[in-house]
BADO-615332 format. One line per field, with one value per atom (N, C-alpha, C): atom name; chain; x, y, z; residue number from 0; residue in three letters. Coordinates in Angstrom, 1 decimal. Layout:
residues N
a	[CA; ...];
c	[A; ...];
X	[X; ...];
Y	[Y; ...];
Z	[Z; ...];
k	[NUM; ...];
r	[ALA; ...];
end
This chain:
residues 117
a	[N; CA; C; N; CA; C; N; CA; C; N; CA; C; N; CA; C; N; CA; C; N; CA; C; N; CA; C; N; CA; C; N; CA; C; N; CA; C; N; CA; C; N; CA; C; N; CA; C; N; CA; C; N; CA; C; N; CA; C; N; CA; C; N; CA; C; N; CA; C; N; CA; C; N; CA; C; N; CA; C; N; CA; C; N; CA; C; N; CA; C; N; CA; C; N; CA; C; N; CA; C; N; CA; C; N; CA; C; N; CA; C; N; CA; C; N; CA; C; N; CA; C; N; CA; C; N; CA; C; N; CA; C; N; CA; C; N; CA; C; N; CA; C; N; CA; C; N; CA; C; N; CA; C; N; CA; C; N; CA; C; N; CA; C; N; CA; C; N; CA; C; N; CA; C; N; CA; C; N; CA; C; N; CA; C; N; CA; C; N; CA; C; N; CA; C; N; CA; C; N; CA; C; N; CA; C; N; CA; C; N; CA; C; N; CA; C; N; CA; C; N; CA; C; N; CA; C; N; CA; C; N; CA; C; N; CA; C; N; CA; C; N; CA; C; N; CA; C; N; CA; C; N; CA; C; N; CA; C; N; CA; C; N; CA; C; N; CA; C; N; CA; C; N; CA; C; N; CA; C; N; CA; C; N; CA; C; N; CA; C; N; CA; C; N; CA; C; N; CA; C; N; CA; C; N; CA; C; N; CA; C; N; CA; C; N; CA; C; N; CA; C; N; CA; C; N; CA; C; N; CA; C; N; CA; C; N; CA; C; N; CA; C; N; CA; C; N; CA; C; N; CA; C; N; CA; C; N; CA; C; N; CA; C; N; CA; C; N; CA; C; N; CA; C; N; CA; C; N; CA; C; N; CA; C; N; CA; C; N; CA; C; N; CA; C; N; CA; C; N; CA; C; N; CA; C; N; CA; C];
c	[A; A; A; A; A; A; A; A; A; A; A; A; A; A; A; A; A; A; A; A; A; A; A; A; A; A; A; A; A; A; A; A; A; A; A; A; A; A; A; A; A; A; A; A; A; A; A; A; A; A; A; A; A; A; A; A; A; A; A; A; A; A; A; A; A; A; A; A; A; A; A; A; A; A; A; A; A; A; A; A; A; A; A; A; A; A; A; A; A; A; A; A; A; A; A; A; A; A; A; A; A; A; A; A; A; A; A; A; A; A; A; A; A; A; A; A; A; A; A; A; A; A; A; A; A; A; A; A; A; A; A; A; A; A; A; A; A; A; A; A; A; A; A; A; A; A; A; A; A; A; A; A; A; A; A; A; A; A; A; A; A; A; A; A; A; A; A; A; A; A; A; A; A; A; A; A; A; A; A; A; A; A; A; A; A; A; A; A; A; A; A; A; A; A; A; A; A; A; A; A; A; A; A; A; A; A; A; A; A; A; A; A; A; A; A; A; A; A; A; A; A; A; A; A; A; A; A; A; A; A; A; A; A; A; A; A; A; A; A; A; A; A; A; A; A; A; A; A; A; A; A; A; A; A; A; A; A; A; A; A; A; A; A; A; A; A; A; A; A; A; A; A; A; A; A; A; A; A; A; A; A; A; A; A; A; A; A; A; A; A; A; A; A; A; A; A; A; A; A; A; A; A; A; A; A; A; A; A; A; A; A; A; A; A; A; A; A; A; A; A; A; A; A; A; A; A; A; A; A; A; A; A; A; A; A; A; A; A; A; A; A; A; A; A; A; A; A; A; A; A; A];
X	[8.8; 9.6; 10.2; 10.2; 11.0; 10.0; 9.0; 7.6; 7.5; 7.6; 7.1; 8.7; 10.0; 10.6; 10.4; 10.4; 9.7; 8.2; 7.6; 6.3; 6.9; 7.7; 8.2; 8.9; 9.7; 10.7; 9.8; 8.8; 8.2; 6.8; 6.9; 6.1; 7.0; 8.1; 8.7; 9.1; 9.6; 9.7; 8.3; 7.9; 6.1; 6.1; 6.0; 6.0; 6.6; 8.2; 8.9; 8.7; 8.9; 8.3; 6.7; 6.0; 4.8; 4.9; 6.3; 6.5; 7.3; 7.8; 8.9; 7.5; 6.7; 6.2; 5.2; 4.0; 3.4; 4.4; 5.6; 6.3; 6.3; 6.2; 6.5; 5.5; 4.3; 3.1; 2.6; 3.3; 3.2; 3.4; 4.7; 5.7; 4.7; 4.1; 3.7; 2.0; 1.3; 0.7; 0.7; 2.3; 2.4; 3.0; 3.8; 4.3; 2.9; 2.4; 1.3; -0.2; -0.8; -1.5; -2.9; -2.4; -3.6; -4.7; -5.7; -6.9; -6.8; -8.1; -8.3; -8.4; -9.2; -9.5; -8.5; -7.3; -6.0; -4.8; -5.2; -4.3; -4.9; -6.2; -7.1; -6.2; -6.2; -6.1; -4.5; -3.9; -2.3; -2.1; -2.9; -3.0; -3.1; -4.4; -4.9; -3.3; -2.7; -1.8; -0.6; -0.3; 0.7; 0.6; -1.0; -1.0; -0.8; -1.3; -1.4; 0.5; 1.0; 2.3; 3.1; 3.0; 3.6; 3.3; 1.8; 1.5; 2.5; 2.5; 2.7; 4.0; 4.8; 6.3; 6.4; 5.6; 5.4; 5.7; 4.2; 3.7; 5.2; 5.7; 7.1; 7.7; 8.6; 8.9; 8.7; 7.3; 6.9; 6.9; 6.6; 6.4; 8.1; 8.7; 10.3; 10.8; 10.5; 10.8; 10.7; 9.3; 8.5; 9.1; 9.0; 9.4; 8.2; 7.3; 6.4; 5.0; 3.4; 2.2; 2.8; 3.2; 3.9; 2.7; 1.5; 0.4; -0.3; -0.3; -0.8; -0.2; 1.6; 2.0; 1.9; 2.2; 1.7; 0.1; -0.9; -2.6; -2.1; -1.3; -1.0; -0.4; 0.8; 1.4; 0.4; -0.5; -1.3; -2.2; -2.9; -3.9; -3.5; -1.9; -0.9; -0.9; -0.9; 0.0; -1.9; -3.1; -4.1; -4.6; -4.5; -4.7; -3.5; -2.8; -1.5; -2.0; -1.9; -2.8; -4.2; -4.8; -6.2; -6.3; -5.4; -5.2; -4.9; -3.7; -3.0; -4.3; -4.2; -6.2; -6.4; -6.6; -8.1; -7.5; -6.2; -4.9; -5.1; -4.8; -4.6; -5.7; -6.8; -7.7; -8.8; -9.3; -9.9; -11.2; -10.8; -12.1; -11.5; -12.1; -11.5; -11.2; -11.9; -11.6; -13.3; -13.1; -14.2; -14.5; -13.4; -13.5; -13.4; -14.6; -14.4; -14.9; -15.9; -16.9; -15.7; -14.7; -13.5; -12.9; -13.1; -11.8; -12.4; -13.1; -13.3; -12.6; -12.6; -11.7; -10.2; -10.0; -8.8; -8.1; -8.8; -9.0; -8.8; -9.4; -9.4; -8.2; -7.5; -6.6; -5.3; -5.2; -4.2; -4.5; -4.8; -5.2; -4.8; -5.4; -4.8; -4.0; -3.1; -2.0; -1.1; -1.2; 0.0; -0.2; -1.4; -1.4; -0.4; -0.9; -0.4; 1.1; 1.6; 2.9; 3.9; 2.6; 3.4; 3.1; 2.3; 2.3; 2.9; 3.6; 5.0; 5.7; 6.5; 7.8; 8.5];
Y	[18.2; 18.0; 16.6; 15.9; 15.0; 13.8; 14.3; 12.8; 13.1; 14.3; 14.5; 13.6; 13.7; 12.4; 11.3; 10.4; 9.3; 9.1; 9.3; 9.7; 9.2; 10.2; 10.1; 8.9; 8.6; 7.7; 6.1; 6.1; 5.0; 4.9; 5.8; 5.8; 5.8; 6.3; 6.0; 4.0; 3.4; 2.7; 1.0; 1.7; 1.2; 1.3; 2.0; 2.4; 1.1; 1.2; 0.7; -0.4; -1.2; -2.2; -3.4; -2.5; -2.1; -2.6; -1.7; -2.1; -3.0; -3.3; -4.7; -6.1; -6.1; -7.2; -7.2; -6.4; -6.1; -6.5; -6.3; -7.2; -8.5; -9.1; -10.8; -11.0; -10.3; -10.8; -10.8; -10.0; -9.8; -10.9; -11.0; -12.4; -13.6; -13.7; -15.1; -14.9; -14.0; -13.9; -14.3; -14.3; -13.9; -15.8; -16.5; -17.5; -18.5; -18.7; -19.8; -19.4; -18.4; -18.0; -18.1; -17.1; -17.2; -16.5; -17.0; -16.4; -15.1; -14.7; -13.4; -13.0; -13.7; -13.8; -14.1; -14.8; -15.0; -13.7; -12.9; -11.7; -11.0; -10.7; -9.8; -9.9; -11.1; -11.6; -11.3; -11.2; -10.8; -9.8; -8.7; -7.4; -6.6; -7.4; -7.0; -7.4; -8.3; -8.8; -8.3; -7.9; -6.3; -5.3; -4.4; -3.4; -3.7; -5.0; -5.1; -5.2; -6.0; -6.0; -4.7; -4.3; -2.9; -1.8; -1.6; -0.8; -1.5; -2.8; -3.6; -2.8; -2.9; -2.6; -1.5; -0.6; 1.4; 1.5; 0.8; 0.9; 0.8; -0.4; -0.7; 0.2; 1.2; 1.9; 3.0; 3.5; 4.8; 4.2; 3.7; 3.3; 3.5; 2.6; 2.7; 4.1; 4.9; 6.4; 7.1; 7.1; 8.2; 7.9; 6.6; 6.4; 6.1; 7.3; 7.2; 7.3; 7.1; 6.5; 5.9; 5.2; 3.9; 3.5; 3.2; 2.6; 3.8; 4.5; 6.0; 6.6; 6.7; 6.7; 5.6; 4.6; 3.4; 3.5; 4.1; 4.6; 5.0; 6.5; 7.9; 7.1; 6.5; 5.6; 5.1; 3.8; 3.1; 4.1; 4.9; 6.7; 7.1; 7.4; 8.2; 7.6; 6.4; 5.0; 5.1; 4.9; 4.6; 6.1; 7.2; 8.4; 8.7; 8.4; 8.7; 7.9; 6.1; 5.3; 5.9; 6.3; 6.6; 7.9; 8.7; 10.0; 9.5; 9.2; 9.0; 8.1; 7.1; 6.4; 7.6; 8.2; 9.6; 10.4; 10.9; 11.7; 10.9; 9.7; 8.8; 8.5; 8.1; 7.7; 8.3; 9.4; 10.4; 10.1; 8.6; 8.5; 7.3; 6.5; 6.0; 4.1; 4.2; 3.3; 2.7; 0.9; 0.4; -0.5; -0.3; -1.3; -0.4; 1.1; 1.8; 1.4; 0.2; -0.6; -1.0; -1.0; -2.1; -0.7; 0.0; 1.6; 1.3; 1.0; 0.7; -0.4; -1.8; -2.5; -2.3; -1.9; -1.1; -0.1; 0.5; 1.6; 0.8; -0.2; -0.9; -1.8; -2.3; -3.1; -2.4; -1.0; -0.3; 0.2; 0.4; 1.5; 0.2; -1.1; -2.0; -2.8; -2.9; -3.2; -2.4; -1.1; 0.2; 0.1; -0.1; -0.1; -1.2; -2.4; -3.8; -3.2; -2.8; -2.5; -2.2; -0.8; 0.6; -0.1; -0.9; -1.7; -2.6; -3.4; -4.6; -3.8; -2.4; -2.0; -1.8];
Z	[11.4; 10.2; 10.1; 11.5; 11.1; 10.8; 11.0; 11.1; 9.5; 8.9; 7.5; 6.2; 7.1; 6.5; 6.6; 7.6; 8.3; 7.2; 7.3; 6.6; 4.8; 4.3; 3.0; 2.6; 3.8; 3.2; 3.5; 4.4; 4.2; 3.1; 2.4; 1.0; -0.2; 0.2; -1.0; -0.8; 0.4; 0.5; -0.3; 0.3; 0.1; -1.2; -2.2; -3.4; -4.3; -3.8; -5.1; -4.5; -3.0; -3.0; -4.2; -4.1; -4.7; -6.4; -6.9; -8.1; -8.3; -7.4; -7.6; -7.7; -6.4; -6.5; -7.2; -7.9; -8.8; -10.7; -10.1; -11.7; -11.8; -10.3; -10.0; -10.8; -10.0; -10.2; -11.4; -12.6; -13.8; -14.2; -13.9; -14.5; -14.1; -13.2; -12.9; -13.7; -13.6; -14.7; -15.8; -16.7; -17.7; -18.3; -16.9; -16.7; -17.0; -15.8; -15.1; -15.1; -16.2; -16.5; -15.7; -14.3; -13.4; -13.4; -13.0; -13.6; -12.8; -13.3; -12.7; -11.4; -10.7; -9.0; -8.5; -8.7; -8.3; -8.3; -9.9; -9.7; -9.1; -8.5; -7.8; -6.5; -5.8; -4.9; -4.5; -5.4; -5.7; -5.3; -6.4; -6.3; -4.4; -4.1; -3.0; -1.6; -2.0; -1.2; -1.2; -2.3; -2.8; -2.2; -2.0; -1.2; 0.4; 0.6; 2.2; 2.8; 1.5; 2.3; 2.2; 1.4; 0.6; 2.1; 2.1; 3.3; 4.7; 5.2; 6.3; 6.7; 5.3; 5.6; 5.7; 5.0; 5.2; 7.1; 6.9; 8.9; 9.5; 9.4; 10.1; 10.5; 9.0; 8.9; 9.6; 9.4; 10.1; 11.4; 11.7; 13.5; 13.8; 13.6; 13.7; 13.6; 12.5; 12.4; 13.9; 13.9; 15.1; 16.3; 16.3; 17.9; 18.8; 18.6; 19.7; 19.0; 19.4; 19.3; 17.1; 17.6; 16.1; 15.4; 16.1; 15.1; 14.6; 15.2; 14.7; 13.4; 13.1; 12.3; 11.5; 11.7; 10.6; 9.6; 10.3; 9.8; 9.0; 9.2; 8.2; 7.3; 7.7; 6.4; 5.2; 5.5; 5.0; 4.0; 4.6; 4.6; 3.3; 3.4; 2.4; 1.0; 1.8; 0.6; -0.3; 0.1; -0.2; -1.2; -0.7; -1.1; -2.2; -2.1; -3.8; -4.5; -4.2; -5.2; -5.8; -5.2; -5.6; -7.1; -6.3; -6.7; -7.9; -8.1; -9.5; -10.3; -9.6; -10.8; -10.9; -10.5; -11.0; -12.1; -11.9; -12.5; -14.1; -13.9; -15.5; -16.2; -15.2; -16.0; -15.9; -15.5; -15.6; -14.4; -13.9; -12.9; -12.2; -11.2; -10.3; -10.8; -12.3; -12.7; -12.5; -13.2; -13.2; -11.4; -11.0; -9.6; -8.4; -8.8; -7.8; -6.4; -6.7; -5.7; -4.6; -5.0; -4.0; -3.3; -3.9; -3.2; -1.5; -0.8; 0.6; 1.4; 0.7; 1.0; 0.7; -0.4; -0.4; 0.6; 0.9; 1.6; 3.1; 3.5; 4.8; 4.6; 3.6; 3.9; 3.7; 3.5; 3.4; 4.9; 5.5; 7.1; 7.7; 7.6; 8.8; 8.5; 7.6; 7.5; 8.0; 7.4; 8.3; 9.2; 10.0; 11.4; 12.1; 11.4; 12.5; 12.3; 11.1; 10.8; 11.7; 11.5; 13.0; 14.7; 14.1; 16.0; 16.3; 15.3; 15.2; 15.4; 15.1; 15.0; 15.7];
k	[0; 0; 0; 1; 1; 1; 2; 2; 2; 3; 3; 3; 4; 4; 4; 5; 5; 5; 6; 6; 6; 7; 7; 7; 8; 8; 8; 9; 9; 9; 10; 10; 10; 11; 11; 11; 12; 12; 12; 13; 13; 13; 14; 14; 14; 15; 15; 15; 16; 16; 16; 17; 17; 17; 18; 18; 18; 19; 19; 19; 20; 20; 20; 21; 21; 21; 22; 22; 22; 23; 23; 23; 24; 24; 24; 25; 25; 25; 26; 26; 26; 27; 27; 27; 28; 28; 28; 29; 29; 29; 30; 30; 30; 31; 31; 31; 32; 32; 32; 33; 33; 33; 34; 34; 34; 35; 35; 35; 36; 36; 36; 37; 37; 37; 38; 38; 38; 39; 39; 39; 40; 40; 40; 41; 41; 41; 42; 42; 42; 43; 43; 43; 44; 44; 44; 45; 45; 45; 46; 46; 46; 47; 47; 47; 48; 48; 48; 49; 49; 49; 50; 50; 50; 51; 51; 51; 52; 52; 52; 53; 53; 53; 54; 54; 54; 55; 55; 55; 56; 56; 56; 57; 57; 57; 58; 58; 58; 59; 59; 59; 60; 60; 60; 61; 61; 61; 62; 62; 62; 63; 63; 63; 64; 64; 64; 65; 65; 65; 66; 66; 66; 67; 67; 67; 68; 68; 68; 69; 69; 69; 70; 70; 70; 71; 71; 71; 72; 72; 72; 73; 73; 73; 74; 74; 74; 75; 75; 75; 76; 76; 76; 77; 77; 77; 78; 78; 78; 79; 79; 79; 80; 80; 80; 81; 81; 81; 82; 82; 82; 83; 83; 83; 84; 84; 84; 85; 85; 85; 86; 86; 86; 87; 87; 87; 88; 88; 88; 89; 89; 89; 90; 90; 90; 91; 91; 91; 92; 92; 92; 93; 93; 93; 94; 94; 94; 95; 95; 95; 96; 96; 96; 97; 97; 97; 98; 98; 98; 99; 99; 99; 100; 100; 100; 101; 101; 101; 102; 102; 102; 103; 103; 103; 104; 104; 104; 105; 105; 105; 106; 106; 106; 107; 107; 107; 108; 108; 108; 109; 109; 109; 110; 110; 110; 111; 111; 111; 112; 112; 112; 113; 113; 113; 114; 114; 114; 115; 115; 115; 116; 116; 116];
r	[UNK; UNK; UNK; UNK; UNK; UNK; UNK; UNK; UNK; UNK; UNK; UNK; UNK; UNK; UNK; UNK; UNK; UNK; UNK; UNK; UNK; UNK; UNK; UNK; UNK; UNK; UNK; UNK; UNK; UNK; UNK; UNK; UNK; UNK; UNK; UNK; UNK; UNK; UNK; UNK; UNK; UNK; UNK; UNK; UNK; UNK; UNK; UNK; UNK; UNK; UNK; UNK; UNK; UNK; UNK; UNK; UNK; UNK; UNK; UNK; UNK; UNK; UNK; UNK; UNK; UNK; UNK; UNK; UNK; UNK; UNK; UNK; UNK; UNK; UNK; UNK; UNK; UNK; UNK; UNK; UNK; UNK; UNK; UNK; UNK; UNK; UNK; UNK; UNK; UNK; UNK; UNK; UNK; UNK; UNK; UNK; UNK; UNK; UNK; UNK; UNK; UNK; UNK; UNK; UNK; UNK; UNK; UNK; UNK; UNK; UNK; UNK; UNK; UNK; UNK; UNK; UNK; UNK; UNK; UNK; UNK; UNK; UNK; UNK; UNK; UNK; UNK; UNK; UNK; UNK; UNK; UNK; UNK; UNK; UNK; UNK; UNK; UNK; UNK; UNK; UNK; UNK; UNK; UNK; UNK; UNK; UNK; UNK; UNK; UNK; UNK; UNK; UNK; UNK; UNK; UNK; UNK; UNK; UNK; UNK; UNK; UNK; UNK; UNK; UNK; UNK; UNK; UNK; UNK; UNK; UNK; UNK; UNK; UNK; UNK; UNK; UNK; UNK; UNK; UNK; UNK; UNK; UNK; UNK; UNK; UNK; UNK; UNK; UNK; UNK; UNK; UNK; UNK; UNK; UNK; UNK; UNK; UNK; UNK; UNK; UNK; UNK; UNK; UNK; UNK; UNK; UNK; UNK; UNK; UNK; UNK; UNK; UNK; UNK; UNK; UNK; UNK; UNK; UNK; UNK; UNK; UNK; UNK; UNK; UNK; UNK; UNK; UNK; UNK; UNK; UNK; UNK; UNK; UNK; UNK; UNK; UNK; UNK; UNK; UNK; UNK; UNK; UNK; UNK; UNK; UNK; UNK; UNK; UNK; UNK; UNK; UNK; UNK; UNK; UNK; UNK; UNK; UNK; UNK; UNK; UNK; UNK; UNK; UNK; UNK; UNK; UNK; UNK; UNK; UNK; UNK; UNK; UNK; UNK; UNK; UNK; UNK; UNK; UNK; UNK; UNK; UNK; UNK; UNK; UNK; UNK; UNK; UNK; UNK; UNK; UNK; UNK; UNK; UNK; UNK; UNK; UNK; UNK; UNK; UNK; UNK; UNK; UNK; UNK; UNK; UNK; UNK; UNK; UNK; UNK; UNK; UNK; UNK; UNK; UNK; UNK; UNK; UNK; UNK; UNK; UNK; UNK; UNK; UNK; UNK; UNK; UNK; UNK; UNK; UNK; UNK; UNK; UNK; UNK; UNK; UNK; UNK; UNK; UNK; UNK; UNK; UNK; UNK; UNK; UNK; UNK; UNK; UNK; UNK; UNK; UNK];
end
């Protein structure tokens, strides 16, 4: 029970993180009008940190095998993103080619997270 708070509160954490810096990145978008490969690159850098700090968290939570909880973190954080694409838009989107590196930079970010903590 107590790894399934730990677990929540560093997704909820991860989350709004997520939407704080995804608004920067709006703003600076919307400011300095960067190309596209640059918001990609944004984007991608949003989930890795977003997950980084989940990992923290859950590692810090558990106490004990921390990178292991940091995975599940990243796992969690990667599978709600995904889900909801599917939920909204009826399919995984047009950049479903990337869901693997996605997929890899959310798992090893929560990892290094949960193994800093």
């Amino acid at each position: 029970m107590r790894t399934i708070k730990v677990l929540g509160r560093s997704l909820l954490v991860s989350y709004l993180l997520s939407a704080l810096f995804l608004t920067l990145l709006a703003l600076a978008l919307f400011q300095m009008k960067l190309s596209p490969s640059a918001v990609s690159g944004g984007v991608y850098a949003v989930y890795g940190l977003s997950c980084f700090i989940g990992g923290v968290l859950a590692g810090k939570g558990s106490g004990s095998r921390r990178f292991f909880w940091g995975l599940c973190s990243g796992l969690l954080y990667f599978l709600i993103l995904a889900l909801m694409s599917f939920l909204l838009n009826g399919s995984l989107g047009e950049d479903s080619g990337r869901l693997p590196l996605i997929l890899g930079i959310c798992a090893a970010c929560g990892t290094v997270g949960g193994m800093i903590s």
